[in-house]
N, C-alpha and C positions, 0 to 999 in steps of 0.2 A: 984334925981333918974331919971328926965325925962329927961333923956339924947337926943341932937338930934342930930342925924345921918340920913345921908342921904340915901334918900332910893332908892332900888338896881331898881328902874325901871325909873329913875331919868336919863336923857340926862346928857352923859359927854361926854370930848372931843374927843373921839373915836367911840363915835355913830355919832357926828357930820364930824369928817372925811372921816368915813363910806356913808354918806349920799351927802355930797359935792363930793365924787367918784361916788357916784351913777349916781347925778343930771349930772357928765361931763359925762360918760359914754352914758347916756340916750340922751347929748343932739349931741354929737356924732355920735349916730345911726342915729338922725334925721337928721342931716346934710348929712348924706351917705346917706339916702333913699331921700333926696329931689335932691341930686344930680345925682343919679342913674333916678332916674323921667325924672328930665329936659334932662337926654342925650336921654332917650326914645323917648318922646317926643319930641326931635329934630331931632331925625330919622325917626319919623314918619312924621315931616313934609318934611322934604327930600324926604323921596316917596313917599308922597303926591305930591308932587310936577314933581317930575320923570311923574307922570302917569298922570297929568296935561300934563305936554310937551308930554308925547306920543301921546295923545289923540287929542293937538293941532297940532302936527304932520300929525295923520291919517285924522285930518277933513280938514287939510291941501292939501292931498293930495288926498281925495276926492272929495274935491273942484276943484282943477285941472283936474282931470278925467272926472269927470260930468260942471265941469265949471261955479257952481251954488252953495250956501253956502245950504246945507241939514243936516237933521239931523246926526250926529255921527254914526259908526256902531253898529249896537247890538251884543251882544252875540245871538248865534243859541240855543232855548229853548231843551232840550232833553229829559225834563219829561214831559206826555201830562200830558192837565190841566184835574181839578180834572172833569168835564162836560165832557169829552171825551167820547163819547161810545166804548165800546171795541171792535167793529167790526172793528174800524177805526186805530186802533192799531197794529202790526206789532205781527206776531205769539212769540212765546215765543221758546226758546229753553233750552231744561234742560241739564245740565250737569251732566256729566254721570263721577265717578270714580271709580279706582278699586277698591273693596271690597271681603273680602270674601264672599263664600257664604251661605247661612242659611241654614240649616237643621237639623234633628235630630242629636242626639250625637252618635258616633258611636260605637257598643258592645264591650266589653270588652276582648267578645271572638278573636277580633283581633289579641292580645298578648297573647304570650307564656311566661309564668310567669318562670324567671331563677330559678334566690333564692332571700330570703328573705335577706334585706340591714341592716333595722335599723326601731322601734316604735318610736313616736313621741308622742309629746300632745297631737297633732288633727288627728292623723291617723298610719298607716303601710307601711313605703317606700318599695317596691322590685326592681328588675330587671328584664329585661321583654324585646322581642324580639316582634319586630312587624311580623307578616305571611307573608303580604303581601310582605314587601321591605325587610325585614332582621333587619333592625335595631334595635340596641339596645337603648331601654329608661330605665326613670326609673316611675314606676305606683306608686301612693301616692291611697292606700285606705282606705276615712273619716272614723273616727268614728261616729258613729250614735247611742250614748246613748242612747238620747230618740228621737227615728224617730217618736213617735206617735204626735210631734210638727211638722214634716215637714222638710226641709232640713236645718242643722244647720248654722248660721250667722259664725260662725267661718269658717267655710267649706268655704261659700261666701266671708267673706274679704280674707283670702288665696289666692282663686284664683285669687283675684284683684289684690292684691298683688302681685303676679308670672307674671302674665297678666302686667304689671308695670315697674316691675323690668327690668333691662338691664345692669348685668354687668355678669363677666367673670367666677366669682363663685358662680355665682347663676343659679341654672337652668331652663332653659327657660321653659315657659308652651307653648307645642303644641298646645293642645285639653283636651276636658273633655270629659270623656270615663263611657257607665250606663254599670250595669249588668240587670238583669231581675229584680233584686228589688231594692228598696231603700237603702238598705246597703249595697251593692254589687260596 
């Protein structure tokens, strides 16, 4: 009854084929990363080299100028060192770009409300005439379930979102426009 069979976790010839593909595989990569190395590294000694000969070039040719073996050029330092006092320092100049500019949101009362478009999740789209230029937009007015929290995070990623966006069927957000109150 004690039958023996060999058991299923037992090395046969196909774990070992398996394994001798491995071992060339493995030793394949290494042969391609040691020969990718040595080309590196014999580029690097290349311009190593390069900036050698420049270098014996320029003291070369400083030596002829001045007629006396001195030391090599330097680079010109252009950050002062950290001892510096700052009066000894060169003014600073900021740079200035355009930006819009900041201020309050502008009333609502701006726009002449057409008619009403379409309700959404987060709000009531209309159509709407600006006073000033004529033109027509379209007014998105949140909803404000519970204002007694404050302005809702929805509200806020929307307008990121609009603020973001840049394609052809989506419409751009100008401006965020209050009324006298918080739902408005």
């Amino acid at each position: 009854m004690a039958s023996h069979s060999k058991s299923r976790w037992a090395d046969d010839e196909e774990d070992a084929a398996l394994e001798a593909q491995r071992k060339r595989e493995k030793e394949l990569k290494r042969k391609v990363k040691a020969e990718k190395q040595r080309k590196l590294e014999e580029q690097e000694s290349l311009w190593r080299q390069k900036s050698v000969d420049a270098t014996e070039d320029a003291t070369h040719d400083h030596e002829a100028i001045n007629g006396a073996a001195e030391r090599p050029f330097k680079r010109r330092k252009l950050s002062p060192e950290p001892d510096t006092p700052l009066k000894e320092l060169p003014p600073a100049k900021l740079l200035r770009f355009p930006a819009p500019e900041w201020g309050p949101c502008r009333h609502v009362d701006n726009f002449e409300k057409l008619n009403h478009i379409e309700e959404g999740s987060y709000g009531w789209v209309s159509r709407a005439k600006e006073t000033a230029t004529g033109e027509i937009v379209a007014l998105k007015k949140l909803k404000m379930d519970n204002s007694n929290d404050g302005f809702p995070v929805t509200g806020l990623r929307e307008i990121q979102t609009l603020m973001a966006s840049r394609h052809t069927n989506i419409v751009a957000l100008r401006e965020v426009v209050m009324g006298d109150k918080l739902d408005e």
